[in-house]
BALUMKOL-421802 format. One record per residue: residue number from 0; x, y negated, z of N, C-alpha, C in turn; residue in one letter. Coordinates in steps of 0.001 Angstrom, whole numbers, plus 500000, padded with zeros to 6 digits. Each point is the difference from the previous one (the first is absolute). Example, Ala and Ser with C-alpha at 12.3 -4.5 7.8 and 13.67 -1.06 7.14 Angstrom:
// residues 2
- zase	n_c1	n_c2	n_c3	ca_c1	ca_c2	ca_c3	c_c1	c_c2	c_c3	fivo
- 0	513190	505690	507800	499110	498810	500000	500900	498800	500000	A
- 1	499650	498950	499280	500820	498810	500060	499230	498910	500730	S
END
This chain:
// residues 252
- zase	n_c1	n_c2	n_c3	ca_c1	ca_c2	ca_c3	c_c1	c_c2	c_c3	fivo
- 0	187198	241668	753077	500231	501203	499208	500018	499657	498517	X
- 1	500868	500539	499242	500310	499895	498801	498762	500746	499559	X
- 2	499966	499844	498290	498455	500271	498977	500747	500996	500172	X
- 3	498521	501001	499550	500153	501441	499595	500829	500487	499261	X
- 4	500724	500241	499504	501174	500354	498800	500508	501427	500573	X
- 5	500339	500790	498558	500958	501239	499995	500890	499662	499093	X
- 6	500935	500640	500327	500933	499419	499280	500899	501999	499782	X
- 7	500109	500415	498581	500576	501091	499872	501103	499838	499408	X
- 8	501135	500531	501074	501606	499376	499532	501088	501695	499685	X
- 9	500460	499670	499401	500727	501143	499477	501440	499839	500293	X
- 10	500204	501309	501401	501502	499841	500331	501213	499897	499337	X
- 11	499820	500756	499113	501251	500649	498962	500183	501344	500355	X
- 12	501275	500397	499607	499609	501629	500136	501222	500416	501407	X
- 13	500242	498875	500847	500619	500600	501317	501085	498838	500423	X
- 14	500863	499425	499490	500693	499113	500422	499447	499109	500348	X
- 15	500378	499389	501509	499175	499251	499895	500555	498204	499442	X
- 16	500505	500073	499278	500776	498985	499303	499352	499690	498224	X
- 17	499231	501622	500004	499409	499605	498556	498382	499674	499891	X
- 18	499449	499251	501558	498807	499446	499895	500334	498778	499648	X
- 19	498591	499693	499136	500313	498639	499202	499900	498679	500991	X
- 20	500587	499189	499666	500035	498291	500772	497932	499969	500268	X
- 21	499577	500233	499335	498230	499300	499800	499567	501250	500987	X
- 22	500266	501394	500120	500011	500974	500703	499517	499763	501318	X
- 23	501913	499450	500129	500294	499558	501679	499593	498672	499987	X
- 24	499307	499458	499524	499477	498400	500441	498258	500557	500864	X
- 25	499996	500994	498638	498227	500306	500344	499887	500893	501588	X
- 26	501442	500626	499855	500009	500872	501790	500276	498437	501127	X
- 27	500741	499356	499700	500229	499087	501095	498342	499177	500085	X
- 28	498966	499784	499201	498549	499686	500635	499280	500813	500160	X
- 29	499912	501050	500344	499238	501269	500365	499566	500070	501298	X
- 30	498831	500100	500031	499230	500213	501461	500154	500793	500428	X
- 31	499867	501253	499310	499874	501516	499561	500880	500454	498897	X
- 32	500347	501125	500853	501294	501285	498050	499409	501015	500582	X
- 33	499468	500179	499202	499605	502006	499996	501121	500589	498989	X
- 34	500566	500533	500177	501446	500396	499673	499927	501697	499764	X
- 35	500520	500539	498895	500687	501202	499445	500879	500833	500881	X
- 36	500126	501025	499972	501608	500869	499872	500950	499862	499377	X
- 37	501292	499925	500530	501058	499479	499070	500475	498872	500061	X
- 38	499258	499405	500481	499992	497956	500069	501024	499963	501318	X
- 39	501038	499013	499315	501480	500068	500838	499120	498787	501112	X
- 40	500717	500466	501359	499690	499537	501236	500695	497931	499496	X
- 41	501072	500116	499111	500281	498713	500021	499074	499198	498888	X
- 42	498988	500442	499307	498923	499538	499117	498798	499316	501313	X
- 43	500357	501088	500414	498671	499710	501057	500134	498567	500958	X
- 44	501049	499942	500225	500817	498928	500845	499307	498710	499489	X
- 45	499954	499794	498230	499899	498655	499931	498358	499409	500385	X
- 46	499255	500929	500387	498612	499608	500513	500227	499442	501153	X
- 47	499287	499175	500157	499681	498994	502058	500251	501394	500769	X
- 48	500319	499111	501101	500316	501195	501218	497988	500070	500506	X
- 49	499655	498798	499272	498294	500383	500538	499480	500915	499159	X
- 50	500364	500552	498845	498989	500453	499421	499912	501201	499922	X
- 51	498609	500931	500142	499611	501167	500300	500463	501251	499231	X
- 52	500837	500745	500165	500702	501022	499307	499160	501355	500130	X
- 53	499852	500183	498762	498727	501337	499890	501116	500697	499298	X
- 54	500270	501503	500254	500443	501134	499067	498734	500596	499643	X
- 55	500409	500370	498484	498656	500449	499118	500861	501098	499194	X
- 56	500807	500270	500150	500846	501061	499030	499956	501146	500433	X
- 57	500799	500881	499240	499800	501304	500181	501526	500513	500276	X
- 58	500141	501128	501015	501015	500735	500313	499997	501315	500142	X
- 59	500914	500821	499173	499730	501156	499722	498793	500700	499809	X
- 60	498951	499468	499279	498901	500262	499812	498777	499567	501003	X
- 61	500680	499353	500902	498709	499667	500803	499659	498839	500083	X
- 62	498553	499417	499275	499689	498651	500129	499091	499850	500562	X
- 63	500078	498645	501114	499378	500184	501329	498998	499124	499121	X
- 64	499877	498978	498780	499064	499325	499950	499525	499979	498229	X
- 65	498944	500846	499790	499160	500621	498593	500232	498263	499224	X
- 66	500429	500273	498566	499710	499090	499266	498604	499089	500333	X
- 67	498726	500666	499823	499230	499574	500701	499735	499129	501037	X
- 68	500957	500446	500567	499991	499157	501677	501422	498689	500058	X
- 69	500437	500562	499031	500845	498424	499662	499214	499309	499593	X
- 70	499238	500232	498814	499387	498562	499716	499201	499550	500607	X
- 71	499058	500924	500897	499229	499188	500980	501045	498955	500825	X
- 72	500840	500464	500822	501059	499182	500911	500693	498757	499165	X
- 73	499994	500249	498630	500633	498531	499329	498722	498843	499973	X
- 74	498590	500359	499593	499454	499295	500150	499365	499383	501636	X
- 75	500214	501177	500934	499352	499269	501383	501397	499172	500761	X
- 76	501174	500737	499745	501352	498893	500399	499611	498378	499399	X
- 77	499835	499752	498432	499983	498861	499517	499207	499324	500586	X
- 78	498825	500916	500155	498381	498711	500809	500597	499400	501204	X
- 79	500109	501462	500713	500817	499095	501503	500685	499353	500109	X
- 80	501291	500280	499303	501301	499542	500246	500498	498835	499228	X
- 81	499537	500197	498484	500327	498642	498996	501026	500997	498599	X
- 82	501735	500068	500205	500025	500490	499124	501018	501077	500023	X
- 83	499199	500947	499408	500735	501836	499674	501098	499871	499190	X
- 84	501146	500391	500668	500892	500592	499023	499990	501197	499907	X
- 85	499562	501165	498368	500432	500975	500016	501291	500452	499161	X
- 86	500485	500272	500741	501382	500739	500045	500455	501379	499513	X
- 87	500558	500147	498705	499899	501292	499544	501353	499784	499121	X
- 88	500667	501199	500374	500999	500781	498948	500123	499524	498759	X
- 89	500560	499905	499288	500744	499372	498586	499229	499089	499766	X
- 90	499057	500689	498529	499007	498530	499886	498353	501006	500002	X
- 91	499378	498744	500388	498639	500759	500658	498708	500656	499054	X
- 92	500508	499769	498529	499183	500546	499149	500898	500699	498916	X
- 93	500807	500712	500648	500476	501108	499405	499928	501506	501016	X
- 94	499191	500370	499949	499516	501301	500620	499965	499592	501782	X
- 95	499816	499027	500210	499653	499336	501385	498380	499356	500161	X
- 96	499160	500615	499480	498676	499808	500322	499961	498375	500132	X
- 97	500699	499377	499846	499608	498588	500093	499320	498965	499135	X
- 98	499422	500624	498728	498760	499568	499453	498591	500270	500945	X
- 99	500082	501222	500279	498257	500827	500448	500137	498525	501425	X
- 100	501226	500201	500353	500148	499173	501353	499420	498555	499876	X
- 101	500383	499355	499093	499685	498723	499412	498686	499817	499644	X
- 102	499389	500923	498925	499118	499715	499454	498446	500332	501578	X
- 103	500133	500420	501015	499537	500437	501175	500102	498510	500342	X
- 104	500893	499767	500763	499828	498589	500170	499569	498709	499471	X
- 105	500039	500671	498720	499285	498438	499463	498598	500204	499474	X
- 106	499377	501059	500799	498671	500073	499710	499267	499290	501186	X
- 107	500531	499719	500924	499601	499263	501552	500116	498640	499336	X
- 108	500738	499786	498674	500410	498441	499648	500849	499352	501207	X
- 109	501071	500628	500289	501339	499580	500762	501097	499646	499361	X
- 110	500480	499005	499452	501426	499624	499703	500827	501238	499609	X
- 111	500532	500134	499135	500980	501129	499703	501367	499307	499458	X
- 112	500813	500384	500131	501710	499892	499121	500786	501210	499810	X
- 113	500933	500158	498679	500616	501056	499944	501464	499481	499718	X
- 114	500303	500410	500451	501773	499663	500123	500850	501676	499443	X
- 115	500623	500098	498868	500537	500691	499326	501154	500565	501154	X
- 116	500308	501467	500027	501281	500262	500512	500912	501270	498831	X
- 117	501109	500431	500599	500808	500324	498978	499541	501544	499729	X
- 118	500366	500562	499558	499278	501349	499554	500824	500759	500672	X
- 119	499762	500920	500924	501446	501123	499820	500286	500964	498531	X
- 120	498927	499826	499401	500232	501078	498365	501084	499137	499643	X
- 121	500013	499094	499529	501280	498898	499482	500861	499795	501002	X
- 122	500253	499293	500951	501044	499329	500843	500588	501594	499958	X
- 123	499790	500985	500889	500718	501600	500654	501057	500279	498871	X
- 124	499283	500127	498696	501095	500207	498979	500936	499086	499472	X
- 125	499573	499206	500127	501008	498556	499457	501200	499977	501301	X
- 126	499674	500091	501296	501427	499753	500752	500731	501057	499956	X
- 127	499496	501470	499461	500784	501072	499706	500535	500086	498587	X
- 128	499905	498091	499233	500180	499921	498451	499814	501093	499056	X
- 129	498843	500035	500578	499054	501249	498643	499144	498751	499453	X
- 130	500060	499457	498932	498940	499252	499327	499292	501113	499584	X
- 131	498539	499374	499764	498817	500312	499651	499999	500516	498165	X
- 132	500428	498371	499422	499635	500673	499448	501934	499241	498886	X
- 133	499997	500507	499203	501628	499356	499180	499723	500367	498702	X
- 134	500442	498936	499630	500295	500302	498233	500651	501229	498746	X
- 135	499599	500193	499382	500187	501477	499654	499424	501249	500886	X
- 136	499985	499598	500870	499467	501800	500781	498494	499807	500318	X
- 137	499066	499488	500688	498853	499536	499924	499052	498896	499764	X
- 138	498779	500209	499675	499469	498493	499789	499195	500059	500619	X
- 139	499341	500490	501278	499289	499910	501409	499623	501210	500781	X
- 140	499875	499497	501060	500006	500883	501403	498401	500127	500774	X
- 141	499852	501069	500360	498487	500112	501029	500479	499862	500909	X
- 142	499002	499871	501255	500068	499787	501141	499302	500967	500756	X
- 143	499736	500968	500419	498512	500823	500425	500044	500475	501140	X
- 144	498928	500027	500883	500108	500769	501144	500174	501416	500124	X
- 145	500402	500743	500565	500476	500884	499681	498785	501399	500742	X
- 146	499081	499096	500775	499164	501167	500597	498511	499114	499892	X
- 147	498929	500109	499660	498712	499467	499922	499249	500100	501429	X
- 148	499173	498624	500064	499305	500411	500962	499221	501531	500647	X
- 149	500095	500756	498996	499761	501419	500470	500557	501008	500032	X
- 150	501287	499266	500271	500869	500891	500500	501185	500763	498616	X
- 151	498991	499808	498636	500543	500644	499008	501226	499210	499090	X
- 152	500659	500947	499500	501173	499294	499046	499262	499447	499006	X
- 153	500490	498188	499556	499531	499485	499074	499874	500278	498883	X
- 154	498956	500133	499046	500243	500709	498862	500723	499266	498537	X
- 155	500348	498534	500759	500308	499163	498987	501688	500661	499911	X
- 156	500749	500105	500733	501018	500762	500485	500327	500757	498655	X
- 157	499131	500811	499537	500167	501411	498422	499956	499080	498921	X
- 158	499108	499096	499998	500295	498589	498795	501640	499597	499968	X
- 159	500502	499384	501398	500894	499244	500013	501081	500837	499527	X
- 160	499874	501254	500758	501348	501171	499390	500145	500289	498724	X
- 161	498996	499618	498448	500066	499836	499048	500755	498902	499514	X
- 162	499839	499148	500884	500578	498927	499444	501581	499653	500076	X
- 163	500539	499104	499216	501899	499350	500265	499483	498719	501199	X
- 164	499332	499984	500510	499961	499095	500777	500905	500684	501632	X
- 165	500250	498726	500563	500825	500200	501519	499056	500446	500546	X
- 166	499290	500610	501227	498744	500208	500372	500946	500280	502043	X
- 167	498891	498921	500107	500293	499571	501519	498837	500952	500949	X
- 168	500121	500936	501145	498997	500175	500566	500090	500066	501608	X
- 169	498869	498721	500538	500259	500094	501260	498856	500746	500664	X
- 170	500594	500580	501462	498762	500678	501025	500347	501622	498567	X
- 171	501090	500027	499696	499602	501509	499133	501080	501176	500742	X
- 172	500650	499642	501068	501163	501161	500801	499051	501318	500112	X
- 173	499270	500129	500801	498411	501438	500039	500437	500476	498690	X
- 174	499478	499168	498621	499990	500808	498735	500756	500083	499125	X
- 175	501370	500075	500851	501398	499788	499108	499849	501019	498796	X
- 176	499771	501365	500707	500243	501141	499331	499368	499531	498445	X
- 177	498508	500024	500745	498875	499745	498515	500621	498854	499275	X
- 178	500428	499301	500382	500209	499013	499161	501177	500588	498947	X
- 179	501146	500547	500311	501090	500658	499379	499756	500826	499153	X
- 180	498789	500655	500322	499453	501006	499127	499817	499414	498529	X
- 181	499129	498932	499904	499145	499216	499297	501493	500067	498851	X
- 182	501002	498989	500744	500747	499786	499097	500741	501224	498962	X
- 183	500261	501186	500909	500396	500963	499817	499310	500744	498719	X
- 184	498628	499865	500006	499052	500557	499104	500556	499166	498925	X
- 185	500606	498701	499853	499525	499112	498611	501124	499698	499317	X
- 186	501585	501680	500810	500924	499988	499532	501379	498815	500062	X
- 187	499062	499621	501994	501344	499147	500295	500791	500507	501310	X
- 188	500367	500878	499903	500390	500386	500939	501590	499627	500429	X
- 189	500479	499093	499280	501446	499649	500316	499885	498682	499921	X
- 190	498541	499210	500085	499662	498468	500318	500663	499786	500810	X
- 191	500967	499064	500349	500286	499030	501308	499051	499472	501054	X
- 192	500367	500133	501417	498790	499858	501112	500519	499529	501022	X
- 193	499710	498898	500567	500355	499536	501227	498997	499857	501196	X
- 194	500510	500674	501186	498595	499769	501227	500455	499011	500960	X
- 195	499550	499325	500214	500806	498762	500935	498803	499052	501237	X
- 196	500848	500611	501162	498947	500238	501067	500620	498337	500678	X
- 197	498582	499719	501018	500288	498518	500527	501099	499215	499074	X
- 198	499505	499558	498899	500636	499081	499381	499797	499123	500117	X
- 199	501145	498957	499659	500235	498681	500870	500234	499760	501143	X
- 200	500424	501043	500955	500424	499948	501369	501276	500880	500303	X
- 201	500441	499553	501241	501301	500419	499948	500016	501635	499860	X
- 202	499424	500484	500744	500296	501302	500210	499022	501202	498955	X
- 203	500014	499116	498720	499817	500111	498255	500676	501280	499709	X
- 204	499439	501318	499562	500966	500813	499559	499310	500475	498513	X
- 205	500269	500780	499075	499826	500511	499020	500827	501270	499333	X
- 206	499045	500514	499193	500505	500781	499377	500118	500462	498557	X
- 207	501061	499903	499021	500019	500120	498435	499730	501428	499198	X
- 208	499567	500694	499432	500169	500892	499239	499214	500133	498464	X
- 209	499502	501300	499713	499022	500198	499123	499083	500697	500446	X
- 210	498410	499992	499001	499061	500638	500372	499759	501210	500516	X
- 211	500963	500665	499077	500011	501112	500842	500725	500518	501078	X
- 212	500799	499167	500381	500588	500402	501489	499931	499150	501058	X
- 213	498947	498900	499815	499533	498622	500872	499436	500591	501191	X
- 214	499145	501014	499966	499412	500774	501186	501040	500446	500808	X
- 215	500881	500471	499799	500847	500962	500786	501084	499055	500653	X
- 216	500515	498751	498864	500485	498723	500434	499648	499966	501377	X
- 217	498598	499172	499689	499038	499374	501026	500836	501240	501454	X
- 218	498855	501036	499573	500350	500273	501132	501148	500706	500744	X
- 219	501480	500034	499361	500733	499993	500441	500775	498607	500939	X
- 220	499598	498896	499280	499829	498595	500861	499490	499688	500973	X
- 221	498874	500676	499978	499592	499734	501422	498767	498452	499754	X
- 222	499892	499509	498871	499240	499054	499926	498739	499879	499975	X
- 223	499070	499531	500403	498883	499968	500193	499059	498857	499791	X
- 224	498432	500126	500400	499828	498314	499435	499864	499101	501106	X
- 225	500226	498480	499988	499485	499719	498485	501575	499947	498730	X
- 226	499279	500191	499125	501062	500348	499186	499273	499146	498650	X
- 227	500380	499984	498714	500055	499338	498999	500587	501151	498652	X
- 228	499749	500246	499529	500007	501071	499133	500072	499547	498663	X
- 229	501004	499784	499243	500108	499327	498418	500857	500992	499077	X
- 230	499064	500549	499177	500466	501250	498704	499924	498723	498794	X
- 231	501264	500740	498914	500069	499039	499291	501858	499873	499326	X
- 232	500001	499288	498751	501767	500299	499629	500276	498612	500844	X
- 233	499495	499040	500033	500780	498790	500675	500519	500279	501301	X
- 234	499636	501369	500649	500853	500555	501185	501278	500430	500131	X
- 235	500026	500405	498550	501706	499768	499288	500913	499112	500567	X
- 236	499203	498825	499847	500843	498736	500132	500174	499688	501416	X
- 237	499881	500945	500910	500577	499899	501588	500979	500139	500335	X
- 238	500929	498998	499971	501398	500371	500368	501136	501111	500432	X
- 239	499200	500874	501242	500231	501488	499954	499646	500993	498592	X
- 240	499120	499364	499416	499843	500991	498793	501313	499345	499121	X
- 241	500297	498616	499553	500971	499914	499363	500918	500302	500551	X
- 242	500847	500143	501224	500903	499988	500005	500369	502089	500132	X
- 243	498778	500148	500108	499792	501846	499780	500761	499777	498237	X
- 244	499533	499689	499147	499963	499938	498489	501374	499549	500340	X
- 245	500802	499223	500365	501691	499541	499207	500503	501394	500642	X
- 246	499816	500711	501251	500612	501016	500746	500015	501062	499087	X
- 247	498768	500420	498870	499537	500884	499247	501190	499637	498652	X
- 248	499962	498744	499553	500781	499586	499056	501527	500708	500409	X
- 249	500780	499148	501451	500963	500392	499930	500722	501378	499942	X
- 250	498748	500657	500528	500368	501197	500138	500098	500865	498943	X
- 251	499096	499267	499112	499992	500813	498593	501521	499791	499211	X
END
């Protein structure tokens, strides 16, 4: 049996083509993957056909196994088994509990590694060529969850809507409305907004408008989460929005 080791690897945000080389090296020695929701069946593949496949994620609200009770299972997998891969959605210390996760395990004094994965806040908008952030129009972007562990809308959210920054929010579909509001109050109501659900996978859809008619968008689309939510002028620069703007030109 291999030493104790965890090893916390960060999928990317769904393709499974955008886990990193060091990623899939760390899944192909894995004793053990306690593995996420979302995590493409061909990620999973590159682990041994021996090694013990735990689901730990959540589906439609139901999680069969309490934060809590993950980290117990990362540290009693490693004793037994040798070494944990945990397996999580984009990258694991961006609103993926994978610090509390880490720092749990290395209080037993067990081997730890962190292996970086791609963000869905960044990658989702970039293949829909919405940069973050561009020259002349902003000079940085938030990232925020969009609902708090208690359930409530983040309050960093009324900061960010002050700001010229791009402002990315994931896990925020529930508080679309509130969130629109925010902006609405701070006199942006004709901001550019894109919602863009399973990004990075084929069956990727989205939707363009402004703040104030993003709700009705949404749900005339039919889109739902997970979704990716980016207010902001660099939404301008989405090809459907430009090529909306020459249609506006010619017509003028």
């Amino acid at each position: 049996m291999q030493k104790a080791k965890v090893t916390l690897v960060g999928a990317g945000p769904g393709d499974p083509e955008l886990i990193t080389l060091k990623g899939m090296r760390a899944l192909s020695s894995a004793d053990v993957v306690l593995y996420d929701a979302l995590i493409h069946d061909e990620i999973l593949s590159f682990a041994p056909i021996t090694a013990i496949m735990v689901f730990v994620g959540k589906k439609k609200g139901i999680c069969q196994f309490p934060q809590d009770q993950i980290n117990v299972l990362l540290v009693e997998y490693a004793l037994k088994h040798g070494h944990v891969v945990r397996l999580k959605g984009g990258d694991p210390f961006i609103f993926g509990r994978g610090h509390e996760e880490l720092v749990y395990v290395e209080s037993f004094n067990i081997e730890t590694e962190v292996i970086p994965g791609i963000s869905s806040s960044i990658a989702v908008p970039e293949l829909q060529r919405i940069p973050l952030t561009r020259r002349g129009i902003n000079d940085s972007f938030w990232v925020l969850t969009g609902t708090t562990r208690d359930h409530q809308l983040s309050a960093d959210i009324q900061l960010a809507a002050k700001s010229n920054a791009t402002v990315v929010v994931l896990m925020g579909m529930s508080k679309l409305s509130e969130i629109v509001q925010l902006f609405i109050h701070e006199g942006k109501s004709e901001m550019p907004v894109a919602i863009i659900h399973n990004g990075t996978m084929p069956d990727e859809q989205f939707v363009l408008g402004v703040v104030s008619t993003i709700v009705q968008d949404v749900a005339a689309s039919g889109i739902s989460s997970p979704a990716v939510i980016v207010i902001g002028e660099v939404v301008r620069l989405h090809p459907d929005f430009v090529k909306h703007k020459v249609k506006e030109i010619i017509g003028s």
